[in-house]
C-alpha positions in Angstrom: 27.5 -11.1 7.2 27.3 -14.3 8.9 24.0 -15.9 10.0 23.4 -18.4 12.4 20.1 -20.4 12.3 19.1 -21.5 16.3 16.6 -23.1 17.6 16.1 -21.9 21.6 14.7 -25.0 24.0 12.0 -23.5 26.4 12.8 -26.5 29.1 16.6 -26.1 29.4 16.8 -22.2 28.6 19.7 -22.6 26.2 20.2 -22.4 22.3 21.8 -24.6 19.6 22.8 -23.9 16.6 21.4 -25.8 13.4 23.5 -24.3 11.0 25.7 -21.1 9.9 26.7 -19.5 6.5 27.8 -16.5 4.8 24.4 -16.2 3.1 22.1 -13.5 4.7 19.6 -15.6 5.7 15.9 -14.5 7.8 13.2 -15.4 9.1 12.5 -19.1 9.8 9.7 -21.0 10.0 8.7 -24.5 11.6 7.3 -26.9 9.3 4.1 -28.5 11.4 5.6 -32.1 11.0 8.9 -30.7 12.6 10.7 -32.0 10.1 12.5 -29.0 8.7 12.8 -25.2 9.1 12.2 -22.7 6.2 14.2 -19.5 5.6 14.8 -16.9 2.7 17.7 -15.8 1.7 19.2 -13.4 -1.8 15.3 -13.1 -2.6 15.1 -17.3 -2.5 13.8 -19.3 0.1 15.4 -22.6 1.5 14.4 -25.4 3.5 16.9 -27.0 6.0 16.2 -30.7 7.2 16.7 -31.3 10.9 16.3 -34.8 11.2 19.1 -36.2 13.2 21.1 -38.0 10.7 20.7 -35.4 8.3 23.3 -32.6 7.2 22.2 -29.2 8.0 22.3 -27.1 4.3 20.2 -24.6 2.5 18.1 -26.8 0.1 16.9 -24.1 -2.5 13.0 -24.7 -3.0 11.5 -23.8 -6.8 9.6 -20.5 -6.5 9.5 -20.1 -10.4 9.1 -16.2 -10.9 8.7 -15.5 -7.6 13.0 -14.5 -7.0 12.6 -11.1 -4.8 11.1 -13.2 -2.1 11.1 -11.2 1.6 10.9 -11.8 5.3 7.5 -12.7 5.5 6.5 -15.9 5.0 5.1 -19.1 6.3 3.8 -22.1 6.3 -0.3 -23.5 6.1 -1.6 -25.9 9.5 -1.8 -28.8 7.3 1.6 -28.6 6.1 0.9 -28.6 2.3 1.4 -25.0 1.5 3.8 -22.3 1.8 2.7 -18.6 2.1 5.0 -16.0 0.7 5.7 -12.3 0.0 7.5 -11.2 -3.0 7.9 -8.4 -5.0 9.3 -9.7 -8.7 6.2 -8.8 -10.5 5.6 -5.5 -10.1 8.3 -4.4 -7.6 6.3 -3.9 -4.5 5.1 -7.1 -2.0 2.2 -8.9 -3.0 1.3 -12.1 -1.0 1.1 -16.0 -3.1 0.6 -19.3 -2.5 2.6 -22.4 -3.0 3.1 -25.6 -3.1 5.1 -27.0 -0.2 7.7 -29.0 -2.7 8.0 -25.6 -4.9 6.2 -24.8 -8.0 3.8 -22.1 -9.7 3.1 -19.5 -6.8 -0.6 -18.4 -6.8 -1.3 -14.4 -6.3 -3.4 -13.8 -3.2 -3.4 -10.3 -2.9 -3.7 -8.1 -6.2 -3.5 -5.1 -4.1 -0.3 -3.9 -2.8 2.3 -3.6 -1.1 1.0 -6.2 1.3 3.2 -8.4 3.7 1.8 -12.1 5.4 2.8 -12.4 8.5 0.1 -15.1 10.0 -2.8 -17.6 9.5 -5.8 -18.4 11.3 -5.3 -21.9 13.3 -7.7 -23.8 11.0 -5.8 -22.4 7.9 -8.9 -20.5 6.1 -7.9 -16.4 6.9 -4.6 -14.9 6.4 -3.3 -12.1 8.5 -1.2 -9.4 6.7 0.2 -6.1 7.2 -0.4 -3.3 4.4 0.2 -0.1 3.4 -3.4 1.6 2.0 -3.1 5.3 1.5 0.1 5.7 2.9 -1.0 4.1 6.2 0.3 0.7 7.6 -2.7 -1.0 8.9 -3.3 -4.9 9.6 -5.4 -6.6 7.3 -7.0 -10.1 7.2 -8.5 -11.7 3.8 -9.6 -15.4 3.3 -6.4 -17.7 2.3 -7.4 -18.1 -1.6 -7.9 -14.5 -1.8 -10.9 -12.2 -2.1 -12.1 -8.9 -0.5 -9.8 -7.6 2.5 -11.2 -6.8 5.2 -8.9 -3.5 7.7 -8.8 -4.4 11.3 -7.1 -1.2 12.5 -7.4 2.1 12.6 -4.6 4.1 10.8 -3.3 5.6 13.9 0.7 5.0 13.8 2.3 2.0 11.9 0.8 -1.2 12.7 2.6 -4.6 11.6 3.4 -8.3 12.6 0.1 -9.9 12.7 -0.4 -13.3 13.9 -2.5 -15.9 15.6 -3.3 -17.0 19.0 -3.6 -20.9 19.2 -7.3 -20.5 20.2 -8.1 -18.7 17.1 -9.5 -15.7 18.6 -6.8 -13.5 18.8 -4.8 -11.6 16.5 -1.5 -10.1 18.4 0.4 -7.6 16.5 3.1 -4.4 17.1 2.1 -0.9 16.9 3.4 2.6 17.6 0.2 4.4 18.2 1.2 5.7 21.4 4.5 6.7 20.4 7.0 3.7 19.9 6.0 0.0 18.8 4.1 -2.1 21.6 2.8 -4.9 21.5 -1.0 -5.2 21.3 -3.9 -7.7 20.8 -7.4 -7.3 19.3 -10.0 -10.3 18.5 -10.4 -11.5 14.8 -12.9 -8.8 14.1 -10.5 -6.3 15.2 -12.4 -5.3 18.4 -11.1 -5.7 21.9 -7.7 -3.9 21.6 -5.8 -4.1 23.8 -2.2 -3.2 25.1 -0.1 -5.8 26.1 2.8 -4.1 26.8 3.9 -0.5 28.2 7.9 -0.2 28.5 10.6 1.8 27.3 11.9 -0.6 24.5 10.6 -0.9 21.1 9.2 -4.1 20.7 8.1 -6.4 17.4 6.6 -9.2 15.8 4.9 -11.0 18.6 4.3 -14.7 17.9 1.9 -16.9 20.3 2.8 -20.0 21.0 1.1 -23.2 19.5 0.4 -24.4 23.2 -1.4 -21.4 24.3 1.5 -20.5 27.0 3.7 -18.0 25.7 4.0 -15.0 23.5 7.4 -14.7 22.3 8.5 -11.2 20.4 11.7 -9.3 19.2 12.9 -6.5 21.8 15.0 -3.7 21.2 16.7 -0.7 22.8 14.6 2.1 23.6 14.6 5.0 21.3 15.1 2.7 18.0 12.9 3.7 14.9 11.6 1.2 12.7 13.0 -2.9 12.9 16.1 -1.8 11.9 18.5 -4.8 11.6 22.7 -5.1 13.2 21.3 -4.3 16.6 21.5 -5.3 19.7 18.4 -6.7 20.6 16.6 -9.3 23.1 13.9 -12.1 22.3 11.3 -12.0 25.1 8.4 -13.8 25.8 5.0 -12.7 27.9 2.3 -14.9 29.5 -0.5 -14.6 26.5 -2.8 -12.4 29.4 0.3 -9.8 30.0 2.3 -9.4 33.1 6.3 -9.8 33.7 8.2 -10.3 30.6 10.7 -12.1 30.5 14.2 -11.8 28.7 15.1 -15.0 26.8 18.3 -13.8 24.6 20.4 -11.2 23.9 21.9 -11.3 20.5 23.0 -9.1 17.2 20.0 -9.2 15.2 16.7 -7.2 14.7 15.1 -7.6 10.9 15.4 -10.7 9.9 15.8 -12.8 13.5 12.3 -13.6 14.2 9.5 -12.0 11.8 7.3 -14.7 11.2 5.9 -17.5 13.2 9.1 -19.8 14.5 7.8 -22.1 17.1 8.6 -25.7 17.1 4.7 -27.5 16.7 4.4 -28.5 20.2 5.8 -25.3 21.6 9.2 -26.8 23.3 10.8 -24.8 21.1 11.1 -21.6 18.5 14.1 -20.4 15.8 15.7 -17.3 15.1 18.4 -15.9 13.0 21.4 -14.4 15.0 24.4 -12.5 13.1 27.6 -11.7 13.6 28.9 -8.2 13.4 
């Protein structure tokens, strides 16, 4: 399969690509600096400069053990840390800390399977979805570990947690009502709140760093799960609701757009996109 790393430019509407390979590659991140975009790949993750005069390649960072890396990942506010999920230990997803340059990842979450998929604006609570009982629920904890603390409720599969820019949000995807919305609840897991009602099946919201949009993976109504080799859309929703709006269509689903992929100042967000 073929991936192609983009980056989509909210001001002109149109996508770029930053690089392509053979290499199933997912899920990229923005470093804060906006110096370079993280993605995993074979159970690895990479970093690919996009400075100007730079060439476009997967630069492999050092995870030590950690080699069954997955999709959800990211990166701390200040830059100096990477969060990661990976399941080489014990061979279900527990959540670690890292340096930014690579090194000894640091265990965060004993209890598993659990997968990061956001981090409070001030970098001091992780967001994470995990399954408990045999239930998917979303989950926050403080970012060097400790007691967990369940925000929902158990009813359907929730997943995708992440951030509004003011802090006080958590937007995340859940099927509760019979196929995956999108929904938002404050940090204490009160308020909830629909934010969508359609036909499709839509994922992984991500707010924008500016406060101005939600953008989140869309696809065809009737699909079960995140499945990926769909056709699918990326979307994006004023952060109060209201008229979406359709951004892309592409070949994608798992792996385009799980974690938080917007550009620091919020001109801009990544995504994987394959070919069939």
């Amino acid at each position: 399969m073929r991936s192609r790393l983009m980056i989509f430019d909210m001001a002109s509407g149109d996508s770029r690509e930053v690089l392509a390979t053979d290499r199933l590659i997912e899920a990229p991140n923005w470093m804060p600096d906006g110096s370079a975009l993280i993605v995993n790949g074979d159970g690895l993750l990479f970093r690919v400069d996009l400075h100007e005069d730079a060439v476009a390649e997967l630069d492999p960072i050092n995870t030590e053990f950690a080699l069954r890396c997955n999709n959800d990942h990211g990166i701390s506010p200040c830059g100096r840390e990477i969060l990661l999920s990976d399941q080489s230990e014990t061979g279900a997803s527990r959540i670690y800390r890292l340096p930014i340059e690579g090194g000894t990842p640091v265990e965060v979450t004993p209890l598993e399977p659990s997968y990061w998929h956001g981090i409070s604006p001030d970098g001091s609570t992780l967001a994470y979805c995990a399954e408990r009982g045999g239930r998917f629920d979303i989950y926050t904890c403080p970012r060097d570990g400790g007691p967990e603390r369940r925000l929902t409720d158990g009813s359907g599969h929730a997943d995708g947690p992440d951030y509004s820019a003011c802090g006080r949000y958590i937007w995340f995807n859940s099927d509760r009502d019979g196929h995956a919305q999108l929904w938002r609840m404050t940090t204490a897991g009160t308020g909830l709140t629909r934010m969508t009602d359609d036909e499709r099946v839509n994922w992984f919201p991500h707010p924008s760093p500016c406060g101005d949009w939600v953008v989140y993976l869309s696809y065809e109504p009737g699909t079960l799960g995140h499945p990926r080799d769909r056709e699918v859309e990326l979307r994006l929703i004023d952060p109060e609701g209201g008229e979406k709006q359709s951004l892309v269509r592409l070949f994608g689903g798992q792996g385009t757009i799980n974690v938080p992929s917007w550009a620091p100042d919020g001109a801009a967000f990544a995504y994987v996109a394959y070919e069939r």
